[in-house]
Each structure stands twice: as structure tokens, then as C-alpha cells.
C-alpha positions as CSV (number, residue, x, y, z in Angstrom):
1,X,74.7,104.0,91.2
2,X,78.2,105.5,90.5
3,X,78.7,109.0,92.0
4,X,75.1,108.5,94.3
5,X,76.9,109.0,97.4
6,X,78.8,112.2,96.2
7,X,76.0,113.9,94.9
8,X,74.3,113.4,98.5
9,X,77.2,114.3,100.6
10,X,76.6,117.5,102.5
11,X,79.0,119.6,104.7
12,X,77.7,117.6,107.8
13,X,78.8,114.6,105.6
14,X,82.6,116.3,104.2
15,X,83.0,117.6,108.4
16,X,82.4,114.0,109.9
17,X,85.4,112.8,106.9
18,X,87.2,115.6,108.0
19,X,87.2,114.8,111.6
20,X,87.6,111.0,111.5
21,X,90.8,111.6,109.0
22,X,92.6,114.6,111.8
23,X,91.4,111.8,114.8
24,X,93.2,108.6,112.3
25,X,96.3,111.1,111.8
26,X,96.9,112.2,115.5
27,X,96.6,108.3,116.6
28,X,98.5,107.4,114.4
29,X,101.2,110.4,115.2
30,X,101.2,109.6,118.8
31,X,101.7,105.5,118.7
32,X,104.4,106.8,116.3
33,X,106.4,109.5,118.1
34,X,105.0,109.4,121.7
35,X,107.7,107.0,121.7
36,X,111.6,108.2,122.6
37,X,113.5,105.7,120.6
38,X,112.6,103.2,118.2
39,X,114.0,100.6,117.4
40,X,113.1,97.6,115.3
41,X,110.7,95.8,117.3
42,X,108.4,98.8,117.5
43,X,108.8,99.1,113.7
44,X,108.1,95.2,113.2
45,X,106.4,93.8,116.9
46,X,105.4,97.1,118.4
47,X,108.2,96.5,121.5
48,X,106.0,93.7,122.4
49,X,103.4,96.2,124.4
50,X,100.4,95.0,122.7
51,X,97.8,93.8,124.8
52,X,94.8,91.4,124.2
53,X,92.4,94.4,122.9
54,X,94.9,95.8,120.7
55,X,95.6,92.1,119.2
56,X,92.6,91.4,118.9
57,X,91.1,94.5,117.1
58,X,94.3,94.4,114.5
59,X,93.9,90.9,113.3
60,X,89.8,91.5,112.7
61,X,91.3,94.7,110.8
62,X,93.2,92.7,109.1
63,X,90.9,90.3,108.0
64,X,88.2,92.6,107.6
65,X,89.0,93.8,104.1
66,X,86.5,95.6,101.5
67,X,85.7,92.6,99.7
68,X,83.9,91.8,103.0
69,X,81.3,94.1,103.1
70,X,80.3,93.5,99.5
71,X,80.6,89.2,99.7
72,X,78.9,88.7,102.4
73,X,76.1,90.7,101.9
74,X,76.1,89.4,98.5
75,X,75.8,85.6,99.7
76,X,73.2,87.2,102.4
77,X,71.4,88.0,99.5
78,X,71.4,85.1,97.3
79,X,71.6,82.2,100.1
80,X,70.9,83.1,103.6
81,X,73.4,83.4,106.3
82,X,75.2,79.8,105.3
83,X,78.6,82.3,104.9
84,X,78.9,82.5,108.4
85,X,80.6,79.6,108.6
86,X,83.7,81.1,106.9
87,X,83.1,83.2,110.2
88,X,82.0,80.8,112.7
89,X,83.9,78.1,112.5
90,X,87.4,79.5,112.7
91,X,86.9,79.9,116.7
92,X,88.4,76.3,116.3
93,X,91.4,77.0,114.2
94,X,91.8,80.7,116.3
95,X,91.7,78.1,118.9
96,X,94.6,75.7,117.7
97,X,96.8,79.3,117.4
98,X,96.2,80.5,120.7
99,X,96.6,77.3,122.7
100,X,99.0,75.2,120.1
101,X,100.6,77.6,117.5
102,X,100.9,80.9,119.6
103,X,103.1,78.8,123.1
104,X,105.6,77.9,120.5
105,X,106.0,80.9,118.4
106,X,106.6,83.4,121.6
107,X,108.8,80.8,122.8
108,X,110.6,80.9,120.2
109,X,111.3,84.5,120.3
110,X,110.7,84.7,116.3
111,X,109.7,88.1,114.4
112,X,108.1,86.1,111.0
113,X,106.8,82.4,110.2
114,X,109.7,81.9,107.8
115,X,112.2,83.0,111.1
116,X,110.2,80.2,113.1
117,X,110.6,77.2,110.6
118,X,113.8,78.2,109.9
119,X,114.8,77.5,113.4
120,X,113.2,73.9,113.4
121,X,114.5,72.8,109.9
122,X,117.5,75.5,108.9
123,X,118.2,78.4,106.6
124,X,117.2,76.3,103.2
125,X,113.2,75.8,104.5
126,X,113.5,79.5,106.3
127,X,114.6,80.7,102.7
128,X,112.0,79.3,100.3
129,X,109.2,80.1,102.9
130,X,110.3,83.8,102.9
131,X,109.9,83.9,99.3
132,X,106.6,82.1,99.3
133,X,105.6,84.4,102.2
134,X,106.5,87.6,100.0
135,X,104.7,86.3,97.1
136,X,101.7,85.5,98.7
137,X,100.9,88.7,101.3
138,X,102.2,91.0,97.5
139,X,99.9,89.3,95.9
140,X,97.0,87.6,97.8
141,X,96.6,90.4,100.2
142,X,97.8,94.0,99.0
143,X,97.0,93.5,94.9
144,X,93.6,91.6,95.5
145,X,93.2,93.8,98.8
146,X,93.8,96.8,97.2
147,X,91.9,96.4,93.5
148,X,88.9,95.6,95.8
149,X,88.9,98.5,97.6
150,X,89.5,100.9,95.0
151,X,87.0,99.2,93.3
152,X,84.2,100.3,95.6
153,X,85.8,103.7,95.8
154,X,85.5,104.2,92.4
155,X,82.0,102.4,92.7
156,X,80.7,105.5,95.0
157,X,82.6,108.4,94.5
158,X,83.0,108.1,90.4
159,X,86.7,108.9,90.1
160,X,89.4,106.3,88.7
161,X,90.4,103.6,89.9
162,X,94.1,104.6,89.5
163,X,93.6,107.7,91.7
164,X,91.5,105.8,93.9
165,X,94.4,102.9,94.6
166,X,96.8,105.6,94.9
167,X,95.4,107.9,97.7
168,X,94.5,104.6,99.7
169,X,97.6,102.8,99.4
170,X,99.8,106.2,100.4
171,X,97.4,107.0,103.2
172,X,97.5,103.1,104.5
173,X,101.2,103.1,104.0
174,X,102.0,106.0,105.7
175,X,101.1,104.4,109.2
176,X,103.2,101.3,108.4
177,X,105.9,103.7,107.4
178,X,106.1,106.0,110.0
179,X,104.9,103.4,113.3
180,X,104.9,100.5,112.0
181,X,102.9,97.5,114.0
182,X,102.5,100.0,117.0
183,X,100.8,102.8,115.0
184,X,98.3,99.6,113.0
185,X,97.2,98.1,115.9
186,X,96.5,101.6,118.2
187,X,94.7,102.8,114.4
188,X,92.7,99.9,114.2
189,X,90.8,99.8,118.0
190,X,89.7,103.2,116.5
191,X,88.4,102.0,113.4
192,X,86.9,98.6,114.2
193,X,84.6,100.2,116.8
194,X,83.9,102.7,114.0
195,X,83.0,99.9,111.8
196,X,80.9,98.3,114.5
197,X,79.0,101.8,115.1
198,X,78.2,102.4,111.2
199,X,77.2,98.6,109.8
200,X,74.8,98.1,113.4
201,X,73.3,101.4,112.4
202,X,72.7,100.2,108.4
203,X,71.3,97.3,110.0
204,X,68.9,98.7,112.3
205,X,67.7,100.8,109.7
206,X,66.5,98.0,107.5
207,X,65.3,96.4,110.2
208,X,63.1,98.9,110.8
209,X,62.1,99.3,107.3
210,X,61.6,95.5,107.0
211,X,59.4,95.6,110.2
212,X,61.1,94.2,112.5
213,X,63.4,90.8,113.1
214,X,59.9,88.9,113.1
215,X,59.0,90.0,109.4
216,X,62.4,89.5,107.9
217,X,62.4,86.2,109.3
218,X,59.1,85.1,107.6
219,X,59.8,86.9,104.1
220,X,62.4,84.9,103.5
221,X,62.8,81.4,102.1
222,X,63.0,78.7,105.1
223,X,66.6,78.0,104.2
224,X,67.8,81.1,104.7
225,X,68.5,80.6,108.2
226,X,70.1,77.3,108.0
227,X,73.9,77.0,108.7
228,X,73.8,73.7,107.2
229,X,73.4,73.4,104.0
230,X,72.5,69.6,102.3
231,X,75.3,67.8,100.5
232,X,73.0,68.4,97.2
233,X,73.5,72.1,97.5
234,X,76.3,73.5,95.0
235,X,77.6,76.5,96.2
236,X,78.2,75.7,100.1
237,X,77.6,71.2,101.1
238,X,78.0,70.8,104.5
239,X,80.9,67.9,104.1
240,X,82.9,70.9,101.5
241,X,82.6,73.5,104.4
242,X,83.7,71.1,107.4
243,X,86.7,69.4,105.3
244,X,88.4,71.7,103.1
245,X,87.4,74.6,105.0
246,X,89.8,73.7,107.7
247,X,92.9,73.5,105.0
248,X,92.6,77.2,104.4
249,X,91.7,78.2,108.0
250,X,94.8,76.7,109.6
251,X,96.9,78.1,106.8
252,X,95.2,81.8,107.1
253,X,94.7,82.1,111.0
254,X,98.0,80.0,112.0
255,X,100.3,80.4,110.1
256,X,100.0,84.0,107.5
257,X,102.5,86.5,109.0
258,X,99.3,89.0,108.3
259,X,97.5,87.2,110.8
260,X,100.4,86.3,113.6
261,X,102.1,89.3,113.4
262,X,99.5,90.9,116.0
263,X,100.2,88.0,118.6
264,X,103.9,88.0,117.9
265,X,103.9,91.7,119.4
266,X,101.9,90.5,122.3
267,X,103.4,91.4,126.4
268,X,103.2,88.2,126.8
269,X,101.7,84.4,125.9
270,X,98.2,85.0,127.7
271,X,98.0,88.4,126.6
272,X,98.3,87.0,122.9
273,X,95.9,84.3,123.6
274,X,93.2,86.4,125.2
275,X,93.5,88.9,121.8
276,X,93.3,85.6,119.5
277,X,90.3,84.6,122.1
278,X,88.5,88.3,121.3
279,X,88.8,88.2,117.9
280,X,86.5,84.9,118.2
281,X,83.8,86.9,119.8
282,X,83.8,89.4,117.4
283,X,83.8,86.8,114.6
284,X,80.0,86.3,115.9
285,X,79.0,89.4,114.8
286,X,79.8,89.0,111.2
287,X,76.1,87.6,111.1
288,X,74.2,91.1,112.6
289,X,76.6,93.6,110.9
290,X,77.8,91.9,107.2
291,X,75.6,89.1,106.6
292,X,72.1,90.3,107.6
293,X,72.6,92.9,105.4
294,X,72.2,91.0,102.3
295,X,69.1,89.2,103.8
296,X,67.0,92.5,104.3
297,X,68.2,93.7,100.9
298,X,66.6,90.6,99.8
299,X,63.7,91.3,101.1
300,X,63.7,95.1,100.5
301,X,65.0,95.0,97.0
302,X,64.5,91.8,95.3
303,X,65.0,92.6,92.1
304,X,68.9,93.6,92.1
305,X,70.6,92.2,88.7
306,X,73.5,91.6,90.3
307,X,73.5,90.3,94.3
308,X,76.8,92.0,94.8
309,X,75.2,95.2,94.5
310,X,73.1,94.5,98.0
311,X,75.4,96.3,100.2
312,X,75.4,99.8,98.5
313,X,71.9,99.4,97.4
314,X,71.5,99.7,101.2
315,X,73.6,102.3,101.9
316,X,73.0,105.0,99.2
317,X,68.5,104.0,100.1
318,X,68.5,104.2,104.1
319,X,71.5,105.8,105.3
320,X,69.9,109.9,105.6
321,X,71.5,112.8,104.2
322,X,74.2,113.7,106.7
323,X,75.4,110.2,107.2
324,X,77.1,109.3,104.0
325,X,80.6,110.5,104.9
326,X,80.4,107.2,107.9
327,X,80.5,105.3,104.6
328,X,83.3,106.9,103.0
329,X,84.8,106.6,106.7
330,X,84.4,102.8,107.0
331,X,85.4,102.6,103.7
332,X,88.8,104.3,104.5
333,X,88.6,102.2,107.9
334,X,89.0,98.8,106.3
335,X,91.3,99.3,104.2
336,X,93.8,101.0,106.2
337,X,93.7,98.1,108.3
338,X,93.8,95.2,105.7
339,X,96.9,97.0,103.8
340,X,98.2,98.6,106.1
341,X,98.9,95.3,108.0
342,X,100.0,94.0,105.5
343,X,102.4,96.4,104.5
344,X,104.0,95.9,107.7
345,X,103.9,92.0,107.4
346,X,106.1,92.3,103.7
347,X,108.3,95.0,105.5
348,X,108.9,92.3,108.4
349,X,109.4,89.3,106.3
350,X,111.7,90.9,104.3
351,X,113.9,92.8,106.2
352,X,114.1,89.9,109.1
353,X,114.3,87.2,107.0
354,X,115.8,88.2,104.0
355,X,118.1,91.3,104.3
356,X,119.0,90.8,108.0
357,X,119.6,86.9,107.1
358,X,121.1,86.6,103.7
359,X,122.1,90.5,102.5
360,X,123.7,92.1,105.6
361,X,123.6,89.8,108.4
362,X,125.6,92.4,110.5
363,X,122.8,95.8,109.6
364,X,122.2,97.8,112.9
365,X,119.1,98.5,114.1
366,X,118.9,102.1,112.3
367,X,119.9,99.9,109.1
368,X,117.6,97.6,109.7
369,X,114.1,100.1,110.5
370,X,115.9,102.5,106.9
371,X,115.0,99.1,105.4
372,X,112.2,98.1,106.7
373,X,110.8,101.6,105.3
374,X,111.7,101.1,101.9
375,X,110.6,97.9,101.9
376,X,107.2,99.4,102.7
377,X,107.3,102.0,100.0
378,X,108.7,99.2,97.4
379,X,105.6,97.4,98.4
380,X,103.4,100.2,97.7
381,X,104.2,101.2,94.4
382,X,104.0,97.4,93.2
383,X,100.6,96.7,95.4
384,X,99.4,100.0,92.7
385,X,100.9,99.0,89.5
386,X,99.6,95.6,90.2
387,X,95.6,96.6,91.4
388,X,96.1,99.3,87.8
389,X,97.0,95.3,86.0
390,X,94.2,93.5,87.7
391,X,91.7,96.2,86.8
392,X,92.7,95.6,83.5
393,X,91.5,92.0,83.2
394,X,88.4,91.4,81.3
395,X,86.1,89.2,82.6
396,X,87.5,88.8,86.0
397,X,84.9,88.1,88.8
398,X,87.0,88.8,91.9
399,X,85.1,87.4,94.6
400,X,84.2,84.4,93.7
401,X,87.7,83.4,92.5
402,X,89.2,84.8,96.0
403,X,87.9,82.0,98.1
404,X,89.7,79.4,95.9
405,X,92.8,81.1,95.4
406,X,93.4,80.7,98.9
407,X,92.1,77.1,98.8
408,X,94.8,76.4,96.6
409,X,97.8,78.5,98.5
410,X,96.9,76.9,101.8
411,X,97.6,72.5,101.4
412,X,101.3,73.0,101.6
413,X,101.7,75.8,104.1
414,X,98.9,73.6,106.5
415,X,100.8,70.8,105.8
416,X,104.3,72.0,106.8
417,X,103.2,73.8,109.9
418,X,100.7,71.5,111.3
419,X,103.1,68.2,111.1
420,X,106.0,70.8,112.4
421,X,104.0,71.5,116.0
422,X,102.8,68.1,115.7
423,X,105.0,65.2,114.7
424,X,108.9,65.9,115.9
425,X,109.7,63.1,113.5
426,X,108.4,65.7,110.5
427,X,112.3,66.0,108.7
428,X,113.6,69.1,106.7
429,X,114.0,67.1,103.2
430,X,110.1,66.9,103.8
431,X,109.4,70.1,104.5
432,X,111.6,71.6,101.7
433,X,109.6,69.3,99.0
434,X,106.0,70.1,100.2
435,X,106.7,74.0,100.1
436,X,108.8,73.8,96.4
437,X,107.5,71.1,94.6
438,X,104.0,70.8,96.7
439,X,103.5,74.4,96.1
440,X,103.9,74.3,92.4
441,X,101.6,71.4,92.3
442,X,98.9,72.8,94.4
443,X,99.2,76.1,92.2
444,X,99.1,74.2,89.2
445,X,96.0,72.6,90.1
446,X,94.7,75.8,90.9
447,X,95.4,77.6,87.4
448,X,94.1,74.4,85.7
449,X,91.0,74.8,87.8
450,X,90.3,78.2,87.9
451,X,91.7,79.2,83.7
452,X,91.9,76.4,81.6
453,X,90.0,73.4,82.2
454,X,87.0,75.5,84.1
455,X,84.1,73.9,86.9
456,X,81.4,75.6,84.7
457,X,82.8,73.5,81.2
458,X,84.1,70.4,83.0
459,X,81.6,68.7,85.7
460,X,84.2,66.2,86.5
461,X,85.7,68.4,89.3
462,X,84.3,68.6,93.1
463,X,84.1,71.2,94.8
464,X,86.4,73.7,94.9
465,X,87.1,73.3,99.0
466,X,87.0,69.8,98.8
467,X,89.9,69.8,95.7
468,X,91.3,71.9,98.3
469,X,90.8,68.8,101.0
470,X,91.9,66.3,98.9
471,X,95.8,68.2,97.7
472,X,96.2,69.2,101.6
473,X,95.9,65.2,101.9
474,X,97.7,63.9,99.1
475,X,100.9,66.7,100.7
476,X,100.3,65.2,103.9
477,X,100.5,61.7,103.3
478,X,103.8,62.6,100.8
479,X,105.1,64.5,103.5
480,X,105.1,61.9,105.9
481,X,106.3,59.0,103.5
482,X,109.4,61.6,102.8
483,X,110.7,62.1,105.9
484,X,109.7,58.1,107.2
485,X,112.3,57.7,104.3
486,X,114.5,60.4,105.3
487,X,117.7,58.5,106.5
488,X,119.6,61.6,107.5
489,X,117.0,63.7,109.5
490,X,117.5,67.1,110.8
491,X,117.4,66.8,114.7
492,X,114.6,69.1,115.8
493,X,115.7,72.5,117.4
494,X,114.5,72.8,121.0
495,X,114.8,76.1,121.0
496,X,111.1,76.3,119.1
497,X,109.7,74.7,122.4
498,X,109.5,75.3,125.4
499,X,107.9,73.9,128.6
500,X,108.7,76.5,131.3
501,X,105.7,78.5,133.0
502,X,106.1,81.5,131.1
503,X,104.5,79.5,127.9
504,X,102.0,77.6,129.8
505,X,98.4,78.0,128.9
506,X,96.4,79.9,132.1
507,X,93.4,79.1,134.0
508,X,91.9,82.2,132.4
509,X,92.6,81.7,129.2
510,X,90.8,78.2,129.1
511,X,88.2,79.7,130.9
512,X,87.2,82.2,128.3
513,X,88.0,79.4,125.8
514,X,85.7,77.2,126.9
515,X,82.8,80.0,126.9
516,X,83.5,80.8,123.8
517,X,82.9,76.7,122.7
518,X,79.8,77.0,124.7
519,X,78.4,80.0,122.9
520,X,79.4,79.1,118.7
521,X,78.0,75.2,119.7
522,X,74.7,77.3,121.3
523,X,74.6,79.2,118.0
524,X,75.2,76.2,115.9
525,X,72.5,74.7,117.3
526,X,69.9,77.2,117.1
527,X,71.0,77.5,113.3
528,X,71.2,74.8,112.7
């Protein structure tokens, strides 16, 4: 398969590249010197001018990463369309950050999660969750992000991975660099609907070849088209999916500064909660433009040695000569948007809450956006040296260990953040203990899961979301105990609430809510 693609591409194919890379630049140059001044909220929250189309777009860019494309469809292949629940159900954890999370944050006029906790419990908690936030985007999203995307590049264009990692990371940087959050978001409206446009057309196409949604439906086995798999099934019970699920959801849509950041630079409260409420409805067409890609390859191609191979196996057989630079496009076009939000997310975290806190409390503006920008390019060069690391890993399968890494990252963070909005009574000697010494535990459990004492040699363990389940639940229940305990509580900070209009939930906003509900229980339902 390597080099398939390149050998097709015509000049039809290099002018459409071409084009979309002058249209990405002059976006891009305009959300980043249409402007007359910037200061450090258009580096970090964009001047708080995004609105709920902007948010919206930027956080499915975000989460859209290359992995995507090639896990889904590879689970499309192998099982059906059971991974839309990883899709699916988060309307009800996007839900809990619109109406719960997102009130509290804007009111308390924070730039980062770690700013936000540190207002509640002080600068010891706002410290170590800086650090943890740092570690976690460096690692979990630009190395992992990044090695999987220049993974497939070097997949369909033949050329190292280390040149590969390097072109995308300078050319995603670039926008965090020179716009920051402004520049992502404008950059990623374009490339989302570009996304749309090019996997609804792969789709058609095998429909078409299948013979239509009626034919694909009976080639495949029944279960296929079940969203609910038996508690029997190994790879995705029903009772892993609804509990542990939720411990990395409300982790990854709530409370990653990735994720937030996009609502954070919101006009306002129900601008933020509309653009959460949007990126719900485009969460429903995960099944149509990822998932049912692996189904027809199924049916098309059902001898692959290797499911993961569904998604180009489509590409490089249907798409028609003259299309094949859309691929390179969309390639281009999700990871721009997964790195280069995150980029901007280590740039914010650290300069905010750890150079502007701790280092040089007094830094001007100018001081603070010089930072910011080497921040970026310090993130850069590691996000390459560590994909170059990762690549050199023997025996690494990527994708399946992804899910679970986050699994075990998410219990403390979940457990910190949903008893802070929740329970005033929640102390800082609590907090500080899940996130340090309920970290390293969760982790631990992780590395003993996932390197030493393996699932596939030891059958004792459960499943990997519901080990997930049951750490989130053994934090929470320490968490509580700790600060029941806690005989010198830190009062909480009212400045992390508040109760004025300007924070208040609107009529709209729980109108589109509730059609939202309506529709994912519909589809539920009908999949179920």
C-alpha cells in the first residue's frame, strides 16, 4: 500500500493541495494580523470573540485526531458500529460542561483548569495540576497525536516518519505561534467542513459500490448494527461502556484544557454552551462519515489481514484519480487541528499558570505572549523528538493501548473536579492527595496493566473501562473520607461561583438541549 496514493496523484490532485494549503495560510494570516493589537487573551482565549460555531468546530478539531479515521473504521470493520458509543454517549458529559462545568468556569474569569482549582483550593492544588496538566496534553495529546499522524503520512506518501512529524508539527505550530486560539478556531470551521465534504463522499462511493444502504445492511452479521453489545462480549459489554466510560468522558470533555479552552474564549456563557451544544450534533455523524466506513470495507474487502488497514484500503480503491490530494488535504486537516490545539493549550497552561504564577508574577503582556511563543516552539521540538522515540518501540500497537491510557489518566482528574462543582464540603488536603498520590496509583495500575502483568497472560483482570470504574471509585470514596476528616478545611472561594444573570443557563440553550436528548435517545433506540 505504501506510496499508492503518490503514484496516483496527478496535477489536478498536487493543484487542489496547493490551493487548500494558500486558503489554510491566508485564514490563518488574517485571524492573526487582521487584528491591531494583541494581547494575551487573543494569543490564549482569542479576546473572548468566539462564537458558538467557532467553539464548536475547534473542539471536534480537536478531538478529531488521525487515529480517528483509522480506529473507527477499524472497529467498523471488525464489530459493527458498537464504537459509536465513544461518540454518542458524551452528549451527556458535553451536557454536564455546558450547563454545570462551563457557568462556573466563565464565572470565574479563569484562562486554564489548573487557574480554576487553584482559586477554589489555593496555589499548592493550582501547582501540581499544572504540572499534571503539562504532562498529560505533552504526552497524551501532541506525542501520541503526533506519532499517529505521521504514521499514516508515512503510510501513503512513503517518506519517513521523522520528515513526516516534522513538516506537520512546524506547519500546525505555526498557527498556534503566530494567532494563537483565534487563528485555531477560524482554521478549523475551514477544515472540519472540509473533513465533512471528503469522508461523506468516501462514503457514498462505497455505498454505491456496496449497492445501496439496503445491501450493506443485509451483508453484514445481525450484530453489526447493535449499539448494545451483551455483557458476554469481550471487547465492548454494555455495563464496561455505561460505567467506566463516563470516568474518561468527564475527565476528557470537562475538564482537559484541550477541550475547554474553546469555551473559555467564548463572548459569552450561552455562546459557549450553544458551541458545546453543536459539537453534540456533530458527534452524530461519527457513524455516516468514520464508522460506516469500516462496515462497507467489510463487506467490499473482507479479507484485510489487518482491520486497521479498512480506511485506506477505501481510499486508495474508490476515491478516482484526481481526488487523492482531498486525502492528503484531510490528512493535513486533522492534524493541524488536534496539535495545533494543543500546542496552544501547553502554551496557555504554562505561561498562565506557571511563569505568570510562580517565575515572573509581574511579566507584561508583551512578556507574557514572548513566552507563550516559546512555549509553543519548546513544545514542538519535544512533541518530535518524542513521536521519533515512540516510533522506535517495537511491538507497540497504538490504538488499542490509547483508549486505556486515558482510562487510567482520568479517575483522579474526574474525581477532583466533579466533587469540586459538586460537594462545597470537597477540602484542599483532599484534593492535593487524589491528584499526587491518586495519580501515581492510578498510573501505576495502568503500567502494571498495560506492561507487566498483561490482560492477554493474566485473566484475572476486568475490563479495562471497568478497572477504570472501579480506581475512579476507590478515589472517590478516599476523597470524601479525607476531607470528612479534614479538621482544618479550606473555606471555598466564592469567587468560582456565581449566581448573577450573566451565568444563568437560557431558555434557548435548554431548548436545543433537550432536542438534542430527544434525538441520541431516538437513535438509541432504533440501535438498539
Amino acid at each position: 500500500m505504501q506510496n499508492h496514493i503518490l503514484e496516483k496523484l496527478t496535477l489536478l490532485d498536487y493543484g487542489i493541495v496547493a490551493s487548500y494549503l494558500i486558503a489554510l495560510l491566508w485564514i490563518g494570516y488574517q485571524a492573526s494580523f487582521g487584528q491591531k493589537r494583541q494581547t494575551d487573551e487573543t494569543l490564549f482565549l482569542a479576546q473572548k470573540s468566539l462564537g458558538w460555531s467557532s467553539i464548536g468546530f475547534n473542539m471536534w478539531g480537536t478531538n478529531v485526531g488521525p487515529s480517528m479515521l483509522l480506529a473507527f473504521a477499524s472497529i467498523g470493520y471488525s464489530t459493527g458500529i458498537v464504537a459509536v458509543n465513544f461518540e454518542w454517549y458524551a452528549f451527556v458529559f458535553l451536557f454536564l460542561l455546558a450547563t454545570v462545568f462551563a457557568p462556573k468556569y466563565l464565572a470565574a474569569k479563569v484562562s486554564t483548569m489548573p487557574e480554576f482549582m487553584g482559586k477554589r483550593y489555593g496555589d499548592s492544588t493550582q501547582n501540581i495540576l499544572a504540572w499534571y496538566a503539562l504532562v498529560k496534553i505533552l504526552i497524551s495529546w501532541l506525542s501520541l497525536g503526533l506519532f499517529s499522524g505521521g504514521f499514516l503520512v508515512r503510510q501513503i506518501l512513503g517518506i519517513p516518519l521523522w520528515q513526516s512529524v516534522i513538516v506537520l508539527v512546524l506547519f500546525a505550530g505555526l498557527f498556534a505561534f503566530m494567532g494563537g486560539l483565534k487563528a485555531i478556531a477560524k482554521v478549523n470551521v475551514f477544515q472540519m467542513i472540509l473533513l465533512i465534504g471528503v469522508s461523506l463522499t468516501l462514503t457514498v462511493l462505497g455505498l454505491i459500490k456496496v449497492g445501496g444502504i439496503g445491501q450493506l445492511y443485509n451483508s453484514v452479521p445481525a450484530d453489526y448494527w447493535n449499539l448494545i453489545h451483551p455483557s458476554s462480549d469481550t471487547k465492548y459489554p454494555w455495563h464496561a461502556l455505561l460505567l467506566g466510560y463516563p470516568v474518561s468522558a468527564v475527565a476528557f470533555f470537562c475538564t482537559d484544557q484541550a477541550m475547554v479552552q474553546s469555551v473559555l474564549g467564548a463572548k459569552n456563557l450561552e455562546q459557549g454552551q450553544m458551541g458545546v451544544n453543536f459539537i453534540g450534533w456533530l458527534k452524530i455523524l461519527s457513524l455516516p462519515l468514520f464508522i460506516l466506513t469500516g462496515v462497507i470495507a467489510f463487506v467490499l474487502f473482507p479479507n484485510l489481514a489487518d482491520p486497521s488497514e479498512a480506511y485506506m484500503t477505501m481510499v486508495t480503491t474508490l476515491f478516482p484519480s484526481g481526488m487523492n490530494g482531498l486525502v492528503i488535504v484531510v490528512l493535513i486537516a486533522v492534524l493541524v487541528g488536534t496539535i495545533g490545539s494543543s500546542l496552544n493549550s501547553l502554551s496557555t497552561v504554562f505561561t498562565m499558570d506557571v511563569y505568570a504564577k510562580k517565575i515572573n508574577p509581574n511579566a507584561d503582556n508583551a512578556t507574557l505572549i514572548k513566552v507563550g511563543r516559546i512555549s509553543i516552539v519548546a513544545g514542538c521540538v519535544f512533541a518530535i523528538l518524542m513521536a521519533i522515540a515512540i516510533d522506535n518501540i517495537k511491538g507497540l500497537n497504538l490504538f488499542d493501548v490509547f483508549q486505556s491510557v486515558l482510562g487510567f489518566i482520568a479517575p483522579p482528574l474526574s474525581v477532583v473536579f466533579l466533587l469540586s462543582v459538586f460537594w462545597r464540603k470537597t477540602s484542599q488536603k483532599a484534593v492535593n492527595a487524589i491528584l499526587s498520590f491518586g495519580s501515581i496509583f492510578s498510573l501505576g495500575v495502568g503500567v502494571v496493566y498495560l506492561w507487566i502483568l498483561t490482560p492477554d497472560k493474566y485473566t484475572f483482570w476486568p475490563h479495562y473501562l471497568l478497572l477504570s470504574f472501579f480506581i475512579f471509585a476507590f478515589l472517590l470514596v478516599v476523597a470524601v473520607l479525607i476531607s470528612l476528616f479534614d479538621p482544618n478545611p479550606v473555606k471555598f472561594d466564592v469567587s468560582t461561583e456565581d449566581n448573577s444573570e450573566m451565568y444563568q443557563t437560557s431558555r434557548k440553550v435548554w431548548v436545543l438541549w433537550v432536542s438534542l436528548a430527544v434525538v441520541m435517545i431516538g437513535l438509541y433506540l432504533f440501535f438498539g
